[in-house]
Backbone as XML, in Angstrom:
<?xml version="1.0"?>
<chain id="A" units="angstrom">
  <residue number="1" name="UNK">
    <atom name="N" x="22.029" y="-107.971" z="-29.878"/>
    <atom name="CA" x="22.596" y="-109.312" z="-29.930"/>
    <atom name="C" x="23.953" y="-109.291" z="-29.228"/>
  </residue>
  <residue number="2" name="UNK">
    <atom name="N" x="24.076" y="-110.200" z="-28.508"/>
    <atom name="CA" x="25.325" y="-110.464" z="-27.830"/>
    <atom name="C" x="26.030" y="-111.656" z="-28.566"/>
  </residue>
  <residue number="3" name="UNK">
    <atom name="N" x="27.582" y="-111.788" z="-28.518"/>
    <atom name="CA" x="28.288" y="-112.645" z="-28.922"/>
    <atom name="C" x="29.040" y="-113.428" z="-28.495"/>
  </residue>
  <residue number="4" name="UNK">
    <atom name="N" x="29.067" y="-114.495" z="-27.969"/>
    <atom name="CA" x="29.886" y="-115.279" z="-27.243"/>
    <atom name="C" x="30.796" y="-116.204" z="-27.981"/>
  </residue>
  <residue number="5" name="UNK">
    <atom name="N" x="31.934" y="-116.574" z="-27.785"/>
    <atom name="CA" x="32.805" y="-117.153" z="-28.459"/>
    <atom name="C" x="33.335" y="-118.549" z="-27.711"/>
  </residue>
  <residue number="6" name="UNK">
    <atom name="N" x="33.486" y="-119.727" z="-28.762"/>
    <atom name="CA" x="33.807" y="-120.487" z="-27.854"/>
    <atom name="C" x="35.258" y="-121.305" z="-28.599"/>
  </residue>
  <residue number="7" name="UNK">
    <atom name="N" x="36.193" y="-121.730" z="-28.373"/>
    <atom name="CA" x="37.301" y="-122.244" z="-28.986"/>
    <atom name="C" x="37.254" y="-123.873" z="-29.242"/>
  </residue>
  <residue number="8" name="UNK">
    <atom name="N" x="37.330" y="-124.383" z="-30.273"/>
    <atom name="CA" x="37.475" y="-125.758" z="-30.326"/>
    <atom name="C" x="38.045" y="-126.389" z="-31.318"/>
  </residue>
  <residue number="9" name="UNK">
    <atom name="N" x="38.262" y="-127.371" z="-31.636"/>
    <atom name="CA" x="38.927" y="-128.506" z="-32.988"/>
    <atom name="C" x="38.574" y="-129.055" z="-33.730"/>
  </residue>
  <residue number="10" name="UNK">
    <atom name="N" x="38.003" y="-128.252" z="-35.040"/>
    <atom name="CA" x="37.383" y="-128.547" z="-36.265"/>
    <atom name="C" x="36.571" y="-129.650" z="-36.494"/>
  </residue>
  <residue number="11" name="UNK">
    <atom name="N" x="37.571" y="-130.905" z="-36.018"/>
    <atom name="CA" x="36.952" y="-132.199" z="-35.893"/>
    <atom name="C" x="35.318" y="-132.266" z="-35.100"/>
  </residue>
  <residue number="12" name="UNK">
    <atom name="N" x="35.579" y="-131.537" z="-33.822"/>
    <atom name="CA" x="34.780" y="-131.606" z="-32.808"/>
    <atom name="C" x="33.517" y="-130.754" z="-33.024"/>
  </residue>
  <residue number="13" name="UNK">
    <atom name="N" x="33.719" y="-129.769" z="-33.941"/>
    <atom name="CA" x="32.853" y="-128.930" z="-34.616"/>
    <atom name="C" x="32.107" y="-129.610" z="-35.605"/>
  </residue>
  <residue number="14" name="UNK">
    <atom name="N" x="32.459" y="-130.419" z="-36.350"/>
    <atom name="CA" x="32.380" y="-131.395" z="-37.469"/>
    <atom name="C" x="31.219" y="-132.626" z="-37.232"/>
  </residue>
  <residue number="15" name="UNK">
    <atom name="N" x="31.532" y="-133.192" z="-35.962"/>
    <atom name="CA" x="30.428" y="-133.661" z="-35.590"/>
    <atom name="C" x="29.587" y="-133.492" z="-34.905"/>
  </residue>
  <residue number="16" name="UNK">
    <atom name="N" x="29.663" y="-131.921" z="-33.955"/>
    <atom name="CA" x="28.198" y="-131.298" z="-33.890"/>
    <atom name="C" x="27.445" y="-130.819" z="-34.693"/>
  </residue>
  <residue number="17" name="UNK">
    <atom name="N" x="28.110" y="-130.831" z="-36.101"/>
    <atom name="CA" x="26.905" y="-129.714" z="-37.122"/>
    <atom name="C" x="25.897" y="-131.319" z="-37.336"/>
  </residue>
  <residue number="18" name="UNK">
    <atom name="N" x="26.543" y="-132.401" z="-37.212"/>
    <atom name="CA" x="25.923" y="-133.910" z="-37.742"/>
    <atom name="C" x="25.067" y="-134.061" z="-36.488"/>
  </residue>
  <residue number="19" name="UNK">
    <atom name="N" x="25.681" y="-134.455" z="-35.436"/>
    <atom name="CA" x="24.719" y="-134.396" z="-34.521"/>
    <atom name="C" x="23.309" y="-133.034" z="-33.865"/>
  </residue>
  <residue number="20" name="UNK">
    <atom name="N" x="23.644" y="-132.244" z="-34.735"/>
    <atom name="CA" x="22.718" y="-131.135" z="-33.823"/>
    <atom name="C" x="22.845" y="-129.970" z="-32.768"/>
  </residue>
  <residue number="21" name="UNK">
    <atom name="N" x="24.496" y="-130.371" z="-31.823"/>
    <atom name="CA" x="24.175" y="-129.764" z="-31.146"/>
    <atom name="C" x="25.711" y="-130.053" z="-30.479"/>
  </residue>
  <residue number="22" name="UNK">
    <atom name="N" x="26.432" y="-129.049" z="-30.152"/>
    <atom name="CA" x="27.608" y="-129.059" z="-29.442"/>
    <atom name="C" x="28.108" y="-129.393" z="-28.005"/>
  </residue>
  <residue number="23" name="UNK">
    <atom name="N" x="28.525" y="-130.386" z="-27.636"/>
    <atom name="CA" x="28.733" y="-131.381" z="-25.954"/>
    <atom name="C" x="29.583" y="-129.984" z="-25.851"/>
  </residue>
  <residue number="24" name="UNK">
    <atom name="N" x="31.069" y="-129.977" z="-25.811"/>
    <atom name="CA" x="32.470" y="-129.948" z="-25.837"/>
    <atom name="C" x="32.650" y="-130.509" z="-24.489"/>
  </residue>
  <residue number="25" name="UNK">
    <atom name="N" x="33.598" y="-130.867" z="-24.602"/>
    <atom name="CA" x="34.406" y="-131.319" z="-23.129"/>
    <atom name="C" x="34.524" y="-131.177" z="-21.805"/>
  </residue>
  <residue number="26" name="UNK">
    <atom name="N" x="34.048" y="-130.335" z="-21.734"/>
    <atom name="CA" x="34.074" y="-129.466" z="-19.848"/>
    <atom name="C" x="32.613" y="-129.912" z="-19.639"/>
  </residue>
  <residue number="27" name="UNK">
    <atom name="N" x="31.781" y="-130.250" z="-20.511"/>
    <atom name="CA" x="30.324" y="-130.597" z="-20.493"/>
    <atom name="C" x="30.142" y="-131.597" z="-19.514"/>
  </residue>
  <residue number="28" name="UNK">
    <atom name="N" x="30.787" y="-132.177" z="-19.822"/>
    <atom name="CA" x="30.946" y="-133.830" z="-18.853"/>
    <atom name="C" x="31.360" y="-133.777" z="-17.961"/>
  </residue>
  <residue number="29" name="UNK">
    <atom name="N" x="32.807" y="-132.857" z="-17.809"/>
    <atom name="CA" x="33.738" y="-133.061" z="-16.887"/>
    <atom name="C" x="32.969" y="-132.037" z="-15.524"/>
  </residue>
  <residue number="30" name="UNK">
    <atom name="N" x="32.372" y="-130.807" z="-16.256"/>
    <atom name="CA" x="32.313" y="-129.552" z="-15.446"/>
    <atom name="C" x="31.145" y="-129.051" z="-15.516"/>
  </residue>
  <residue number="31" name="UNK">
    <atom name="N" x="30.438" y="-129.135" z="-16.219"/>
    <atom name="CA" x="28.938" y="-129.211" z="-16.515"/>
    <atom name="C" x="28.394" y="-127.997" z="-16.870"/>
  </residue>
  <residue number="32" name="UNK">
    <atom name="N" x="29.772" y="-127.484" z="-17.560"/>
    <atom name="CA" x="29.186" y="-126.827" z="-18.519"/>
    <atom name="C" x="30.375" y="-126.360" z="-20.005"/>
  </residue>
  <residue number="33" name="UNK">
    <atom name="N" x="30.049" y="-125.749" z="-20.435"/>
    <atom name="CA" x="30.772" y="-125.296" z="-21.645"/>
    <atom name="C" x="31.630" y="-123.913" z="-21.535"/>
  </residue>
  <residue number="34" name="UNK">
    <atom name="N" x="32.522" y="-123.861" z="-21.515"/>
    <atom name="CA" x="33.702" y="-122.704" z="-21.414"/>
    <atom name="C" x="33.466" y="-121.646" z="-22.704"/>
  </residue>
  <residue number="35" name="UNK">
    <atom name="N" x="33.464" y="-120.456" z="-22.726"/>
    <atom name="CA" x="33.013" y="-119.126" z="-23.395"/>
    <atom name="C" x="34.071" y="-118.272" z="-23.642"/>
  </residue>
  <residue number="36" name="UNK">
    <atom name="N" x="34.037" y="-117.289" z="-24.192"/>
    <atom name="CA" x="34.986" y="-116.244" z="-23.920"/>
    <atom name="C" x="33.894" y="-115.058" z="-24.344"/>
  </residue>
  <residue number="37" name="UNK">
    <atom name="N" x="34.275" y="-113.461" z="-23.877"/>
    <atom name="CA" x="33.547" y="-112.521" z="-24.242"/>
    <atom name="C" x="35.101" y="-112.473" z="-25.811"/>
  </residue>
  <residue number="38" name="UNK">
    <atom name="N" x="34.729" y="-111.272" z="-26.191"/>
    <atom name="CA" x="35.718" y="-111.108" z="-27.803"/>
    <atom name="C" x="36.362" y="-110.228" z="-27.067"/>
  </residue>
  <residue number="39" name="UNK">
    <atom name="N" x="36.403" y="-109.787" z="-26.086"/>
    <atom name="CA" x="37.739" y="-109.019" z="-24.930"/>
    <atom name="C" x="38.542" y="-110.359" z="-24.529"/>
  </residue>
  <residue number="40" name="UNK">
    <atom name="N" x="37.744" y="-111.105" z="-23.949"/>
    <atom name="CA" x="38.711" y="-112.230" z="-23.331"/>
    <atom name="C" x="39.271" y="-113.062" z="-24.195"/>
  </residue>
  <residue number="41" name="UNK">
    <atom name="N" x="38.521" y="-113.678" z="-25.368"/>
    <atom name="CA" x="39.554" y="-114.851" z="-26.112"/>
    <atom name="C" x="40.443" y="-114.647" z="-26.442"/>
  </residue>
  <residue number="42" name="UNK">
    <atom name="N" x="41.190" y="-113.910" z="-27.076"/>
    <atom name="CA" x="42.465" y="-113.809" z="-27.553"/>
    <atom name="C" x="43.668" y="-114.499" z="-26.241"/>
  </residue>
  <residue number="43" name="UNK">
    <atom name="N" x="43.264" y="-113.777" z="-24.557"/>
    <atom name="CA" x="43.817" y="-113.991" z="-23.521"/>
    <atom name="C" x="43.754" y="-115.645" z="-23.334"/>
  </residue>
  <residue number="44" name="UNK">
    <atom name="N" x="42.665" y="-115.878" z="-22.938"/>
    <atom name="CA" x="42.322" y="-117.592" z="-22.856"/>
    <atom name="C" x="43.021" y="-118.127" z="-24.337"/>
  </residue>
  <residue number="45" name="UNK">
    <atom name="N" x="43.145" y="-118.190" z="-25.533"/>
    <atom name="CA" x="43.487" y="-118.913" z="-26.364"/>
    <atom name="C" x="44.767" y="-118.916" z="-26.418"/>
  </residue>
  <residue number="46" name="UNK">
    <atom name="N" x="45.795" y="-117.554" z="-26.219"/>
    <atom name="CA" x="47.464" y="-117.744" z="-26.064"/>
    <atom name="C" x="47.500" y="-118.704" z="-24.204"/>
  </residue>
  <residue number="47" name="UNK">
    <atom name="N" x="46.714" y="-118.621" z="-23.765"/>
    <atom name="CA" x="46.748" y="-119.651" z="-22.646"/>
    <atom name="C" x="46.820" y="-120.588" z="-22.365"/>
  </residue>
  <residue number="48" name="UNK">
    <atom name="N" x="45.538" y="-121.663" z="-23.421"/>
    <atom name="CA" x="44.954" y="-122.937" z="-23.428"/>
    <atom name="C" x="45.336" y="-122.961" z="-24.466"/>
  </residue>
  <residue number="49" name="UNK">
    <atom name="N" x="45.868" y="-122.678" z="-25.428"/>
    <atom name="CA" x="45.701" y="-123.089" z="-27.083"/>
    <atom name="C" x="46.593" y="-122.831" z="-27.825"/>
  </residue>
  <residue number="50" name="UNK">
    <atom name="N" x="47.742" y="-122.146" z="-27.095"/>
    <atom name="CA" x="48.829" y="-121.340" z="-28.309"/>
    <atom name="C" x="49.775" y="-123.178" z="-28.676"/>
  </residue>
  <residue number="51" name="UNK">
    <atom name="N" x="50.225" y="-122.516" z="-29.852"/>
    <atom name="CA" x="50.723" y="-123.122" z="-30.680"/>
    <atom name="C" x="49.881" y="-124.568" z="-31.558"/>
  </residue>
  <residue number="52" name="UNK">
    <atom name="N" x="48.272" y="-124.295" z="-31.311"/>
    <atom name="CA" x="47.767" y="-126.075" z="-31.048"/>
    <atom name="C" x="46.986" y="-125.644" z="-32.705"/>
  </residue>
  <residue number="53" name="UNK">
    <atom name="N" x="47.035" y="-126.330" z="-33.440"/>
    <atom name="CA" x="46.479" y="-126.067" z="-34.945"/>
    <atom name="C" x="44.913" y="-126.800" z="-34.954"/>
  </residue>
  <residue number="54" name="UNK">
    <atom name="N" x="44.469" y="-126.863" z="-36.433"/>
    <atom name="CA" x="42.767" y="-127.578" z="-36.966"/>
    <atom name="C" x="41.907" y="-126.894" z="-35.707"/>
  </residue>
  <residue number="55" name="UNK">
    <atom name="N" x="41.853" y="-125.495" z="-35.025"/>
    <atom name="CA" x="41.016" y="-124.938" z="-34.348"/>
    <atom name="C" x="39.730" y="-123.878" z="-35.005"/>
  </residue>
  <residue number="56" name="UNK">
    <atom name="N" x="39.124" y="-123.877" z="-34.085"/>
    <atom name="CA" x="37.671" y="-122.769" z="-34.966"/>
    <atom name="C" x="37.484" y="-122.309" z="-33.946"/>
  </residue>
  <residue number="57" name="UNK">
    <atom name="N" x="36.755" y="-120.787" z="-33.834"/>
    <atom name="CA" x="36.242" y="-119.976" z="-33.140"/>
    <atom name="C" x="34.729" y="-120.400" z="-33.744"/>
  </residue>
  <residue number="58" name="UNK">
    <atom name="N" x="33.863" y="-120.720" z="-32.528"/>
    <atom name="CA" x="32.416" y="-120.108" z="-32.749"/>
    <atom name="C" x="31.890" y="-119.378" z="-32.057"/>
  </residue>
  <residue number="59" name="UNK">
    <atom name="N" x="31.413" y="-118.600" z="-33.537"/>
    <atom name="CA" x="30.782" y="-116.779" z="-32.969"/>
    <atom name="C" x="29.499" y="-117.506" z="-32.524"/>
  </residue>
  <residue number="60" name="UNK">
    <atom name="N" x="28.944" y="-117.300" z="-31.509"/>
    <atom name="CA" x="27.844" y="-117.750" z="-30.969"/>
    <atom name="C" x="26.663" y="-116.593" z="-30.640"/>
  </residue>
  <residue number="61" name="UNK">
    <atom name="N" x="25.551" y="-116.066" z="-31.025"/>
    <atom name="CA" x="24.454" y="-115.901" z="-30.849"/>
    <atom name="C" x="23.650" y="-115.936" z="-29.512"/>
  </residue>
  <residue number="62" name="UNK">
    <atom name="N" x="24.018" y="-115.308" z="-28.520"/>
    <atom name="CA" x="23.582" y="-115.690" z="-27.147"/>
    <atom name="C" x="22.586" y="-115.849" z="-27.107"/>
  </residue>
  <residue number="63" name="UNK">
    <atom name="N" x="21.284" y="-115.541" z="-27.932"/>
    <atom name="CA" x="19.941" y="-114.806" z="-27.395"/>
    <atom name="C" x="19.475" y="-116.024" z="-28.272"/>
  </residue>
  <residue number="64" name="UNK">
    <atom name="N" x="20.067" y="-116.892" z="-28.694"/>
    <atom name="CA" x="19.789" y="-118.054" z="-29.555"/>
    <atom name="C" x="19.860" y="-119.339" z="-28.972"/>
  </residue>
  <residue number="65" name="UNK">
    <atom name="N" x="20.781" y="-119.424" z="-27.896"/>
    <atom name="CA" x="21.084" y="-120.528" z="-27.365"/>
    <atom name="C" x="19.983" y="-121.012" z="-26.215"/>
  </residue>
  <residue number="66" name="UNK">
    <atom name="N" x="19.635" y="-122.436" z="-26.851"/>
    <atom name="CA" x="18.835" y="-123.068" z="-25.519"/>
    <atom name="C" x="18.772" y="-122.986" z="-23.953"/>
  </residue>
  <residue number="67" name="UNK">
    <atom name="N" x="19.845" y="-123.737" z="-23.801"/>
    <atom name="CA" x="20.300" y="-124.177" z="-22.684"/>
    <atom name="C" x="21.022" y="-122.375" z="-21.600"/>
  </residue>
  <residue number="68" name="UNK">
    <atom name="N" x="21.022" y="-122.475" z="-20.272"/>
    <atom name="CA" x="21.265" y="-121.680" z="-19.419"/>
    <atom name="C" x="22.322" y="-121.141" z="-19.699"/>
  </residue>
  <residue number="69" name="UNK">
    <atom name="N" x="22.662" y="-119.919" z="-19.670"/>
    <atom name="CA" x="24.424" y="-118.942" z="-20.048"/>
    <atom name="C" x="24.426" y="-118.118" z="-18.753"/>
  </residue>
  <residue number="70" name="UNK">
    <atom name="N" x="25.279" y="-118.717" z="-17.781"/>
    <atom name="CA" x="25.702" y="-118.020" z="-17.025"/>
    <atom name="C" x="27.181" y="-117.404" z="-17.096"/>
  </residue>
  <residue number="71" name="UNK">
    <atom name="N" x="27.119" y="-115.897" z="-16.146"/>
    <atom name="CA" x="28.359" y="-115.277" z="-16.129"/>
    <atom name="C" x="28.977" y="-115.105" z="-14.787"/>
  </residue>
  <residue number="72" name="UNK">
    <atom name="N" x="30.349" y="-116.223" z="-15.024"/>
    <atom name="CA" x="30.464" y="-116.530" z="-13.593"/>
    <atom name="C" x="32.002" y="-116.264" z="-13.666"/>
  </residue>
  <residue number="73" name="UNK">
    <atom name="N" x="32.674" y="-115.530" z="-12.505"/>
    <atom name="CA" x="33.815" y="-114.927" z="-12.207"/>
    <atom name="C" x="34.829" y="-116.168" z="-12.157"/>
  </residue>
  <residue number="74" name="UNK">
    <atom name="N" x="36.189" y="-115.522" z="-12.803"/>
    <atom name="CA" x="37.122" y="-116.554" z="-12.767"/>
    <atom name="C" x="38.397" y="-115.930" z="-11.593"/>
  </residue>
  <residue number="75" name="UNK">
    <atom name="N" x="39.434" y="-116.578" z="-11.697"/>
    <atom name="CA" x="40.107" y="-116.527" z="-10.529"/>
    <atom name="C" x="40.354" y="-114.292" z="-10.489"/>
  </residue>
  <residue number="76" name="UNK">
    <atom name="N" x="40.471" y="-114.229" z="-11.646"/>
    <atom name="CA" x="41.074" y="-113.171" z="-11.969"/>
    <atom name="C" x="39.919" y="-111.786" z="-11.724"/>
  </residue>
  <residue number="77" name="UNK">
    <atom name="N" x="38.552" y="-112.403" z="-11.911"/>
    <atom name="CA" x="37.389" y="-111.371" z="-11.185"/>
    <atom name="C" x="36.814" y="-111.060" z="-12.598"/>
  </residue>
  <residue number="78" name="UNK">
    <atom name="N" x="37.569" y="-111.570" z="-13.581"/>
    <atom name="CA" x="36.695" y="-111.341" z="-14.793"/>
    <atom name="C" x="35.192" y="-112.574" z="-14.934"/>
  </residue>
  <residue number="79" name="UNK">
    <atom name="N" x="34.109" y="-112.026" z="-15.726"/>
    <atom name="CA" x="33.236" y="-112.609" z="-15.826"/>
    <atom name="C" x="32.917" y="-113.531" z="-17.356"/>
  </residue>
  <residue number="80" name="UNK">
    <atom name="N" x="33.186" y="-114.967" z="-16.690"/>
    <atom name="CA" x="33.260" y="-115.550" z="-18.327"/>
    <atom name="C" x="31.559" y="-116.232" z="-18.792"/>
  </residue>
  <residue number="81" name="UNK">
    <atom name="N" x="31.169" y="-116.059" z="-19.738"/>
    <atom name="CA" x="29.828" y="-116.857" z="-20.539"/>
    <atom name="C" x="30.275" y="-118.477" z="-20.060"/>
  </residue>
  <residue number="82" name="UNK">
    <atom name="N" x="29.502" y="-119.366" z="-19.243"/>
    <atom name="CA" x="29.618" y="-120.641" z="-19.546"/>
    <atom name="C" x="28.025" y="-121.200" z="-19.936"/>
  </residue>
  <residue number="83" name="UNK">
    <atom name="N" x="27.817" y="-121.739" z="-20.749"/>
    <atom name="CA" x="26.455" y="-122.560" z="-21.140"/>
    <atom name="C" x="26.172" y="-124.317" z="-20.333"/>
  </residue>
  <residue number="84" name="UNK">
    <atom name="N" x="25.618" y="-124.089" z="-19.927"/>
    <atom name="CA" x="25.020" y="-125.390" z="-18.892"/>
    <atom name="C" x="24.117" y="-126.392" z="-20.017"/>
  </residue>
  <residue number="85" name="UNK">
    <atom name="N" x="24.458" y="-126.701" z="-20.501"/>
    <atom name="CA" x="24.170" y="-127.688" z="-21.392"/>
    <atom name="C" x="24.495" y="-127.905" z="-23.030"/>
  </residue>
  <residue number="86" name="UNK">
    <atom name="N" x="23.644" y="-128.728" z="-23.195"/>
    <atom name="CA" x="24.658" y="-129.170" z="-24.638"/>
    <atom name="C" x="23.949" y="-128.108" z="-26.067"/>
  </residue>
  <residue number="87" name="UNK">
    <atom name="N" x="25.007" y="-127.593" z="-26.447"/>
    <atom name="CA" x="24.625" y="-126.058" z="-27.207"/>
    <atom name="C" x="24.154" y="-126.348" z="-28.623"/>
  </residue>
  <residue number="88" name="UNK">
    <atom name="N" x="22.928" y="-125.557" z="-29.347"/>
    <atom name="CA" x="22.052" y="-126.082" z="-30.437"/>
    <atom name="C" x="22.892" y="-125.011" z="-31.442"/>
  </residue>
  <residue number="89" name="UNK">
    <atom name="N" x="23.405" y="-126.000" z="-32.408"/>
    <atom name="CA" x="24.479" y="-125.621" z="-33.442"/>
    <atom name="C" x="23.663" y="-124.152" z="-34.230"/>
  </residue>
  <residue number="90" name="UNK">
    <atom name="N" x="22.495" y="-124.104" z="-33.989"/>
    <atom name="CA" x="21.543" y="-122.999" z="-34.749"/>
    <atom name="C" x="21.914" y="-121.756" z="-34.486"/>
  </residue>
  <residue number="91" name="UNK">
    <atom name="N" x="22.370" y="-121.561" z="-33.089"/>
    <atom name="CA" x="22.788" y="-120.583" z="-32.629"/>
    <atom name="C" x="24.258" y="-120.087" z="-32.730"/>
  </residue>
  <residue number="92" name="UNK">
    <atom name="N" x="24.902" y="-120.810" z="-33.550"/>
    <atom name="CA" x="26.500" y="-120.414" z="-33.947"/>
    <atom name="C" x="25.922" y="-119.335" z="-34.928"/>
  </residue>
  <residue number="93" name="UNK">
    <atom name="N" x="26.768" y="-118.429" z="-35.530"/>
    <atom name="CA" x="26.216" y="-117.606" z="-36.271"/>
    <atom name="C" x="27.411" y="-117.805" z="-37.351"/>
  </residue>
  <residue number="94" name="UNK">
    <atom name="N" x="28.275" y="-118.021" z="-37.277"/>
    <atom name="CA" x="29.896" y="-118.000" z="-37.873"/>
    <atom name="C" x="30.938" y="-119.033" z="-37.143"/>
  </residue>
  <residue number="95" name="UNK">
    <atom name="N" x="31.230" y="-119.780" z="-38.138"/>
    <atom name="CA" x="32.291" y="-120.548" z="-37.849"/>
    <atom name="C" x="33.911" y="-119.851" z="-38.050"/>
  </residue>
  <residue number="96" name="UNK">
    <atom name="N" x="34.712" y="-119.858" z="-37.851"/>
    <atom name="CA" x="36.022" y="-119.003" z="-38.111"/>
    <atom name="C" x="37.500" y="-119.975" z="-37.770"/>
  </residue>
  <residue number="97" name="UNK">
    <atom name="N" x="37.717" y="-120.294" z="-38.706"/>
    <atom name="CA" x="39.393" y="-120.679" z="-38.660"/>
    <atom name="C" x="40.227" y="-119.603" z="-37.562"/>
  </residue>
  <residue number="98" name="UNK">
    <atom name="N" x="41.196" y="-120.695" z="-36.765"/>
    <atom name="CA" x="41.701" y="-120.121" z="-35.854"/>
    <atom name="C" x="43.425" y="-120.898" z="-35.714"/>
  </residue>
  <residue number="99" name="UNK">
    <atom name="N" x="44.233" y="-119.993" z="-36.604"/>
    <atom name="CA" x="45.377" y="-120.513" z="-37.019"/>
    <atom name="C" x="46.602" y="-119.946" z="-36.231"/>
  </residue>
  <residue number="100" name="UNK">
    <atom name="N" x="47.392" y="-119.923" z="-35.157"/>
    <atom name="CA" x="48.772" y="-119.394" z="-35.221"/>
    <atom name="C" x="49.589" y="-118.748" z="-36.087"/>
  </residue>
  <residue number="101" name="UNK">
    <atom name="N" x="50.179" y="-117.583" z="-35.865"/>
    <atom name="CA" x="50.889" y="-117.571" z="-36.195"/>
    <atom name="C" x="52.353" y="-117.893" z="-36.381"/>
  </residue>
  <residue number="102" name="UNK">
    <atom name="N" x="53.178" y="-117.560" z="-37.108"/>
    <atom name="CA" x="54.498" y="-118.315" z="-36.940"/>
    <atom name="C" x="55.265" y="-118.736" z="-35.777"/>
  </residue>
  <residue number="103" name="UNK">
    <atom name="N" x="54.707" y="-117.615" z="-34.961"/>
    <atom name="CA" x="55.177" y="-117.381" z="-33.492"/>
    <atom name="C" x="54.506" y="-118.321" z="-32.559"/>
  </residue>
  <residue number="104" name="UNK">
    <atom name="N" x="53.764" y="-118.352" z="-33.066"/>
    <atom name="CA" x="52.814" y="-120.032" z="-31.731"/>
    <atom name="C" x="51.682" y="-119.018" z="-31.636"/>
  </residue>
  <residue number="105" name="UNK">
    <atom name="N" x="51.697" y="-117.436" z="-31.678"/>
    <atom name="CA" x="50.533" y="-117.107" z="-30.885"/>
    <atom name="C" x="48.970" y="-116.991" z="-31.829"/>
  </residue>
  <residue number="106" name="UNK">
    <atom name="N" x="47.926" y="-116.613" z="-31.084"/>
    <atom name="CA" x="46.932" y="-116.215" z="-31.698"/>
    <atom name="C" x="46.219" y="-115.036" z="-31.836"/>
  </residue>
  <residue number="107" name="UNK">
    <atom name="N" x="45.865" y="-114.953" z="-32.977"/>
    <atom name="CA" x="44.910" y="-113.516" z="-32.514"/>
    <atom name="C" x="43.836" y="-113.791" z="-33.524"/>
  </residue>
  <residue number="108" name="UNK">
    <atom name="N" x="42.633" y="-112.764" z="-32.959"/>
    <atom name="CA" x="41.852" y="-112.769" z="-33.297"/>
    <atom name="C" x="41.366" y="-112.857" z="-34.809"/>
  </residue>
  <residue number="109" name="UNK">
    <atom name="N" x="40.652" y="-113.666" z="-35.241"/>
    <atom name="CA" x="40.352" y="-113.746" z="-36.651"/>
    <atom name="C" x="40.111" y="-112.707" z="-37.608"/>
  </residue>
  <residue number="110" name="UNK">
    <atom name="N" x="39.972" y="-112.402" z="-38.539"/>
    <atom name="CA" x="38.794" y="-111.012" z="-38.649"/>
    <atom name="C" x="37.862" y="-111.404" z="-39.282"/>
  </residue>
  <residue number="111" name="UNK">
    <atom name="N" x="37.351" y="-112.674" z="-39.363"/>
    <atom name="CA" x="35.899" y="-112.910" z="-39.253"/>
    <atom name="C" x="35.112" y="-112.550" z="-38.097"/>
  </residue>
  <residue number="112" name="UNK">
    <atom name="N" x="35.750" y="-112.618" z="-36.846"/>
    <atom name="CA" x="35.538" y="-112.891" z="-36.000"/>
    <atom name="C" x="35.257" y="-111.259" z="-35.388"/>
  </residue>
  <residue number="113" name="UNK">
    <atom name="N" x="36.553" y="-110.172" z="-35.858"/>
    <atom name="CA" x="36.356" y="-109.108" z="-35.558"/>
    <atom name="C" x="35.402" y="-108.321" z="-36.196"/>
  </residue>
  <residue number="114" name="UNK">
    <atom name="N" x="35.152" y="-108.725" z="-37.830"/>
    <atom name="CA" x="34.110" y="-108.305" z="-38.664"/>
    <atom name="C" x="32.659" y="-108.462" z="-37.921"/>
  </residue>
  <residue number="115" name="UNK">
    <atom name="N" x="32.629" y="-109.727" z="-37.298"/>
    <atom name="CA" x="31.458" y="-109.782" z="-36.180"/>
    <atom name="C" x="30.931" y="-109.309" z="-35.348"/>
  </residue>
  <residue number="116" name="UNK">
    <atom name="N" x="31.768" y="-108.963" z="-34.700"/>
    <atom name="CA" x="31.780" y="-108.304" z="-33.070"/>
    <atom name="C" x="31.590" y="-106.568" z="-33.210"/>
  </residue>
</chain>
């Protein structure tokens, strides 16, 4: 089993477990869904996310997910998980609070590390 991780805002999590199935945002915009391997998030989240609160990590289930997971190089030559369509909540395996610390930064959960 592989694990892919994806970062988002409780809220937004909240109404994919109701609806079925997770859009997030880049879905629309980019056409597909942004990933991290559990090497990369910590990097991407003090990036895109430090200091930003009500966030969740989902541990994601690769071998579970519907829709296409490609691994496609970012500026830096690393290879990130993006999912090409809208992701079936079945395949989250673990939801995980994703809080700052005092400092603004983040690190990894240990739900999240208990996972991986």
């Amino acid at each position: 089993m592989t694990i892919i991780l994806h970062i988002t805002r409780r809220e937004e999590w909240e109404k994919a477990k109701v609806a079925g199935f997770y859009r997030g945002d880049t879905l629309n915009l980019e056409g597909f869904i942004h990933c991290s391997t559990p090497t990369q998030v910590i990097k991407v989240a003090n990036f895109r996310f430090r200091n930003q609160r009500d966030l969740v990590v989902l541990c994601i289930d690769s071998q579970k997910v519907e829709p296409d997971i490609r691994y496609e190089a970012a500026e830096e030559g690393e290879l990130f998980p993006h999912v090409y369509g809208a992701l079936n909540v079945d395949a989250v395996l673990k939801v995980v609070e994703f809080a700052p610390g005092e400092d603004g930064f983040l690190e990894l959960p240990q739900g999240v590390v208990d996972l991986v």
